[in-house]
Every structure is written in structure tokens, then in C-alpha cells.
C-alpha positions in Angstrom: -37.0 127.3 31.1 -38.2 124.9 33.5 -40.9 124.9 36.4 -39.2 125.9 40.0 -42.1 124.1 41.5 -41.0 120.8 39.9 -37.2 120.9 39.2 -34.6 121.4 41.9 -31.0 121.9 41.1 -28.6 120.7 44.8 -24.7 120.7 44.8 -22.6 119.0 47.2 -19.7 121.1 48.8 -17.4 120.7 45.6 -20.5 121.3 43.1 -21.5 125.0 44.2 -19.9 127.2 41.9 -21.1 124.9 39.0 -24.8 123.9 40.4 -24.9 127.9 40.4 -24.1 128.4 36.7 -26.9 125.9 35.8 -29.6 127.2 37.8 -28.9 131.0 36.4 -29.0 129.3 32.7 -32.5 127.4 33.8 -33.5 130.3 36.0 -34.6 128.6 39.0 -33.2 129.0 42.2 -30.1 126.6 43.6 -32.0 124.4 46.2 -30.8 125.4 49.7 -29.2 122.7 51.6 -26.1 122.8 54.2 -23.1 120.1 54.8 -21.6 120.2 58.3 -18.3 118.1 59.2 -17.7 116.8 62.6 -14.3 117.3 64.5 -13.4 113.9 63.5 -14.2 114.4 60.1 -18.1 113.0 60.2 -20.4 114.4 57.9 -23.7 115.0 58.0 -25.7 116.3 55.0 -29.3 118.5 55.4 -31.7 119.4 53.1 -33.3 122.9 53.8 -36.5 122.7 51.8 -38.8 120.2 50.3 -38.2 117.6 47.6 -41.6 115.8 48.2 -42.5 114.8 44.0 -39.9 117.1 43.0 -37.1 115.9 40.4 -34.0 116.6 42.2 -30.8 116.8 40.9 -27.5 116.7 42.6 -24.4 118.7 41.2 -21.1 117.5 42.6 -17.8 116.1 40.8 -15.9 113.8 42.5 -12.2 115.0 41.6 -9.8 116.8 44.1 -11.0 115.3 47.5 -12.7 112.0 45.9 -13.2 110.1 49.1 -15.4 112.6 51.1 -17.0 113.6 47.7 -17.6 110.4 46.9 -18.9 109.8 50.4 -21.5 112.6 50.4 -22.7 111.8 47.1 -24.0 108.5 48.8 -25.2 110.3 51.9 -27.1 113.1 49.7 -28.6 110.2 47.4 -30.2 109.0 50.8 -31.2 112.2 52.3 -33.1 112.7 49.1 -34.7 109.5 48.3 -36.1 109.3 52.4 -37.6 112.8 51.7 -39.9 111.4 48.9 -38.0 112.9 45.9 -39.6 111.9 42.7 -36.5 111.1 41.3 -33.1 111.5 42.3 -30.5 112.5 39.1 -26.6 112.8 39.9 -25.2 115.4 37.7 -21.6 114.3 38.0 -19.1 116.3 35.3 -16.1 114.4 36.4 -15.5 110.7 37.8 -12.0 110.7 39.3 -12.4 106.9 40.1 -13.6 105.6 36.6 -9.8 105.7 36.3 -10.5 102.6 38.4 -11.8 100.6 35.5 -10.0 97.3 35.1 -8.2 95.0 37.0 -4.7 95.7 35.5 -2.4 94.0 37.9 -3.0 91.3 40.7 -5.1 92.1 44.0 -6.6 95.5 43.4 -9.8 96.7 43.1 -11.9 97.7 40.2 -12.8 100.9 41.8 -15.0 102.3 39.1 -17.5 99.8 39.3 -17.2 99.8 43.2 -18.3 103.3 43.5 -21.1 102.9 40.6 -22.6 99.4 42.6 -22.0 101.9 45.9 -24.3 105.6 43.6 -26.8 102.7 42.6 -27.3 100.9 46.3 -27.5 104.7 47.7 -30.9 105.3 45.2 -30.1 107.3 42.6 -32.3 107.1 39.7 -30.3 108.7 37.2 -26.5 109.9 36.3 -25.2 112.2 34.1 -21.5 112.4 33.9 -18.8 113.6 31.1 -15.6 112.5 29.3 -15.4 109.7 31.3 -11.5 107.9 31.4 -12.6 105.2 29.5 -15.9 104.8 27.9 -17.4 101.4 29.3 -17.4 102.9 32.8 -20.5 103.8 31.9 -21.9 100.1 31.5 -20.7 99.7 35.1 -24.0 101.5 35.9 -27.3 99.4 35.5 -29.2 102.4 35.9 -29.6 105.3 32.7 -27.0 107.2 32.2 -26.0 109.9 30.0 -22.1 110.4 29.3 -21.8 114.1 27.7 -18.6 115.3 25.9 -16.9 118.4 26.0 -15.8 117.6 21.9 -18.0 120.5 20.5 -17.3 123.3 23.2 -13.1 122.8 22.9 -13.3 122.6 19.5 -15.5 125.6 19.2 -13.0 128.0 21.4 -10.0 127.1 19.3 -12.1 127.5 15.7 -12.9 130.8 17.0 -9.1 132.2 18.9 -6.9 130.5 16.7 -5.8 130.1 12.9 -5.8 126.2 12.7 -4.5 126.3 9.0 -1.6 123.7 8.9 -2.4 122.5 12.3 -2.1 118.5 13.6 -4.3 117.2 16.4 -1.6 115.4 18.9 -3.1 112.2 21.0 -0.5 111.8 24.1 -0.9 108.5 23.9 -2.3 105.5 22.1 -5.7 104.9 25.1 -6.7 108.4 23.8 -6.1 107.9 20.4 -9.5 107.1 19.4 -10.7 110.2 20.9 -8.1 112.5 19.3 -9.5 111.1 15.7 -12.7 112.7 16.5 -11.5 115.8 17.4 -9.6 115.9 14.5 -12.6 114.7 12.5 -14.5 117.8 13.9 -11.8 120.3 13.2 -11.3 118.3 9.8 -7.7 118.1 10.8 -4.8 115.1 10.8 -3.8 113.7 13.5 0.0 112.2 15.0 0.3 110.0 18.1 2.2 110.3 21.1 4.2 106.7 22.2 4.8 107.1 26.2 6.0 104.6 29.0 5.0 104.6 32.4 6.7 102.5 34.9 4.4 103.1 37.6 1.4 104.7 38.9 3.1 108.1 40.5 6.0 108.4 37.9 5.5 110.9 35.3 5.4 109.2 31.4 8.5 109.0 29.5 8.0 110.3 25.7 9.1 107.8 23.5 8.5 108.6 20.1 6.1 110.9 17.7 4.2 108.9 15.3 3.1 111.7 12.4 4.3 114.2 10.8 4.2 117.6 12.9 7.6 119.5 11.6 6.3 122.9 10.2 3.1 122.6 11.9 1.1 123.8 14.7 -0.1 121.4 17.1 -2.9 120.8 19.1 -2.8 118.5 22.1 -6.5 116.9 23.5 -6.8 114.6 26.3 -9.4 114.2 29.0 -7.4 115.3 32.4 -3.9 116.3 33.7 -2.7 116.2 37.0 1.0 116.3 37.4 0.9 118.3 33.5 3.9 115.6 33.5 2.8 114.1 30.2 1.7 116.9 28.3 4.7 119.2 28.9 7.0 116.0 27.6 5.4 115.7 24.6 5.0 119.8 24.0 9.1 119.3 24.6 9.2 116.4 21.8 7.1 118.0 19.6 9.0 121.0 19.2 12.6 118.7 19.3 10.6 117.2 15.9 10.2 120.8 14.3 7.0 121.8 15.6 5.9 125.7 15.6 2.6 126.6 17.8 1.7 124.0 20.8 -1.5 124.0 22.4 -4.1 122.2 24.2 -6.9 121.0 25.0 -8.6 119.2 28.6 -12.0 118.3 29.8 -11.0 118.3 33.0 -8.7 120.7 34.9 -7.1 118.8 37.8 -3.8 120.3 38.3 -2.4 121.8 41.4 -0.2 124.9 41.8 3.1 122.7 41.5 1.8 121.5 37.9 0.6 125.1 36.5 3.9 126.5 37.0 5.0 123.5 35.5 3.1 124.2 32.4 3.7 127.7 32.6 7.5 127.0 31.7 6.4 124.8 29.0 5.9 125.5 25.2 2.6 124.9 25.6 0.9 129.1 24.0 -2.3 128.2 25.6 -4.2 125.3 27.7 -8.5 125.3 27.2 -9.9 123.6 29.9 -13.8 123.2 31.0 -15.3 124.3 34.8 -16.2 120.6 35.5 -13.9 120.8 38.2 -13.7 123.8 40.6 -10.3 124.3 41.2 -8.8 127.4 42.1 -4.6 126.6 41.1 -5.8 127.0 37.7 -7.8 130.8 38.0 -4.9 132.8 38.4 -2.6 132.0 34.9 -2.7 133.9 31.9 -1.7 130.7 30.2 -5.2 128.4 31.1 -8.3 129.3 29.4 -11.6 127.9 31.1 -14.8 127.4 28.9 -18.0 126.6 31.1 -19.7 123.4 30.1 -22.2 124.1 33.0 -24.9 125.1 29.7 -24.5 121.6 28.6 -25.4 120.1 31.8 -28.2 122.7 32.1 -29.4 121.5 28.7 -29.5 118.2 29.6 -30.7 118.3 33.0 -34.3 120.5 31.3 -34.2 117.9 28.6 -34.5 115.0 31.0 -36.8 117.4 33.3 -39.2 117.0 30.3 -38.9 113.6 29.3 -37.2 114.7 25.8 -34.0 112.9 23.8 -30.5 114.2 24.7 -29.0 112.6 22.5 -28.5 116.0 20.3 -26.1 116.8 22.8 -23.5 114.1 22.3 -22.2 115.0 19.4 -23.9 118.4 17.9 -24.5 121.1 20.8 -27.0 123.6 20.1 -25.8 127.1 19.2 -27.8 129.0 22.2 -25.4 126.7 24.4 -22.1 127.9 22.6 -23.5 131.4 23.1 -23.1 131.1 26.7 -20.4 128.5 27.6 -17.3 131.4 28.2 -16.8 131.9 31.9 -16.4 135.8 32.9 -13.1 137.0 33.1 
């Protein structure tokens, strides 16, 4: 699809697997490059080829080690723009720190924004991110920036695996409830709303009340990220103390470690979809999680920008030659 004389596809150390599935759907060849830590935890990033003129773009999420991701990000942004890229493009499917997007309490830091000023100062030209925590992280960057959705692919896998005839989209809370009406928009679907309390930041939410009817029904959970699976297994518990049948869900981003898959494994949760934005191994190894590759979408995107063309097709309605190859190899 595109010219491997003009387009280079990188990935920092937590970007590999995915940078890999996007070069095989462009057909070029993963640009080579090597990371090396120092015994006290220094890093030094190399690229092993020319970028002179060449668009590169950098895969790498910055989710289960954020701080040294984030940090080589910034050093790989550099190492690029000093060897005469034409343009520099961060391909970054998940931002851990736009969590970071408000200053909600006295004397902290609006991370989100520090770490876009911090991408920016480094050179990058371009970023390309999706489901961000909240949507006006992407106004923290003053450079373009594309913010994909994983919407169409979910929806797609549970159109095509399950009977969703008398089924409610479930929101776990009222933040994400604006999102969960346009799943259930796409699946042409009703939706009810979870009501939860969190005393603090490392406390696990307290269910407090179903709003919607879901007795008699099946019901399918969306939200953009677990980690503790804390808040979706209390609400799976709720919703089937209010009558419902079926539970499943859906996640853009799979963050959970081996403590909260077995957590959801005891759960009523039938099935959890989740996308390879992240590449984390405690969620390879259940029969219970179902990953769906969104690396087509970013492959679509990154060609589309490659050639100066509108993504904005890809926001909302994803072509079918994408859906076609979005699920991952057993």
C-alpha cells in the first residue's frame, strides 16, 4: 500500500508487537532500531537506518510502565527529528496519563497536558492516539492530532458472536455515559447507567444504584479501560442482583494484571472483548478475554496521512477491508 522508500513504521520497546501488525497490513518493513538500558536505569535510544526525508512514525502506548515509556517517547522524537526526518508522527493507541486531565483537588498536577507540552517540545509533528479518558485531552495538543475510536470494531465482534435481541448497553458510570449512548446508538440498543462512589484514588468503586431497566435482559458493559476489573465485576454483581441474564463486555484498552483477570474470571461477566492497543500478556492466557486487533485502523490511518488524504472516515464508519482483518490469531 505504501512506498518503503518514503514511509517508516518505528516502535518503542512496548510498541513491537503492535508496530509489527501495521507494517504486515502496509507491507513494508518495521524500521530497525534498538533501545539499550543502563545499569542504573538510563536509556539510550538508536536508530539503525536512515530517516533522512522519510515520514517516520513511532508506535508505542504509554500504559503499563508509563514513566520510561513516556520517557523514550521524548528521547525517540529527538533521535528522529536530529536525523532529518521529514516528519515525525507518534502513533500512540493508549495515553495512560490523559487520566491526568484536570485539576480535581488542590496541589496536583494536570499531568495530561504536562506530557502533551513535554511530546510537543520533544518535535513531534503529528499524534495519533485512541479512546482517550476524556475527550478534550486532545486540545491539550497544539499540534494535529487524530483521536481514533475503537466504537465500530467492538461493536462489530459482538454483532457477529452474539444474539443481542433484548440486550441493554450498561455505562459503569455517569463520565462514560455519553460514550455508552453511542454504542448503543450503533447497536441500535437502550441503554441503563451505572451510579458508583469512589472514596479515593486506589479504592475500588462502590456500586450504588442501576438506573434502567435491565431485569430479563442481557447486558452489555462498555468502558474505555480496567485495571483493578474492581468496577466492572461490581456492577456485573448488581446487575444480575437486579434480574439480569447474559453480562458482557466491552474495553478499548486492556490494562489488567494477573490479580484482576482472575478476578474477572470469578465474575458473571460470559465474555470481556478487548483491543491489542496495549501489549499485555496477563490477559493472553484466559478463555474468558477476547482481543480484537485495532492495529488495521492505525495502519489505515497512518497510509491515509502518508498520502495527505482525510481520515476522518475512520472516526466513526471503518472500512469493511479493515473489519476483515482486525481478529488477532488464536
Amino acid at each position: 500500500m505504501a512506498d518503503e522508500c518514503e514511509i517508516k513504521i518505528f516502535s518503542g520497546s512496548s510498541g513491537e508487537t503492535f508496530a509489527q501488525r501495521i507494517s504486515d497490513y502496509l507491507e513494508v518493513e518495521p524500521g530497525l532500531s534498538s533501545v539499550i538500558t543502563f545499569p542504573e536505569g538510563n536509556l539510550l535510544v538508536r536508530i539503525e537506518e536512515t530517516v533522512r526525508d522519510k515520514d517516520v512514525f513511532l508506535v508505542q502506548s504509554i500504559a503499563l510502565n508509563p514513566n520510561r515509556e513516556f520517557t523514550e517517547i521524548l528521547f525517540w522524537i529527538d533521535a528522529f527529528k536530529r536525523a532529518s526526518a521529514n516528519s515525525v508522527t507518534l502513533v500512540m493507541p493508549y495515553f495512560s496519563y490523559a487520566q491526568g486531565d484536570k485539576k480535581d483537588e488542590p496541589r496536583v498536577s494536570i499531568r495530561g497536558r504536562v506530557c502533551a507540552e513535554s511530546i510537543e517540545l520533544a518535535g513531534v509533528d503529528r499524534v495519533v492516539t485512541m479512546d482517550l479518558h476524556s475527550p478534550q485531552i486532545q486540545g491539550f495538543f497544539k499540534k494535529p492530532s487524530d483521536h481514533l475510536y475503537a466504537l465500530p470494531i467492538l461493536c462489530e465482534y459482538f454483532q457477529e458472536k452474539i444474539d443481542l435481541s433484548d440486550t441493554v448497553v450498561v455505562s459503569p458510570d455517569a463520565g462514560f455515559a455519553r460514550e455508552a449512548r453511542k454504542y448503543a446508538s450503533y447497536l441500535d440498543l437502550p441503554v441503563a447507567l451505572g451510579d458508583k462512589r469512589r472514596k479515593n484514588h486506589n479504592e475500588d468503586a462502590e456500586m450504588m444504584e442501576i438506573i434502567g431497566e435491565v431485569r430479563g435482559k442481557n447486558a452489555l458493559i462498555f468502558d474505555d479501560f480496567s485495571i483493578s476489573g474492581g468496577t466492572l465485576v461490581n456492577l456485573a454483581r448488581e446487575l444480575k442482583a437486579r434480574g439480569a441474564r447474559d453480562i458482557y463486555a466491552g474495553l478499548s484498552h486492556m490494562l489488567m494484571n494477573e490479580r484482576a483477570v482472575k478476578r474477572l474470571e470469578n465474575s458473571p461477566i460470559k465474555t470481556i472483548v478487548g483491543t491489542d492497543s496495549v501489549d499485555n500478556d496477563a490477559v493472553k492466557d484466559t478463555e474468558k478475554i477476547k482481543l480484537v486487533s485495532v492495529a488495521p485502523l492505525f495502519a489505515e490511518t497512518i497510509w491515509r496521512i502518508h498520502e495527505r488524504k482525510s481520515v476522518s472516515i475512520l472516526f466513526n464508519q471503518v472500512p469493511k477491508e479493515v473489519f476483515d482483518k482486525s481478529k488477532l490469531e488464536d
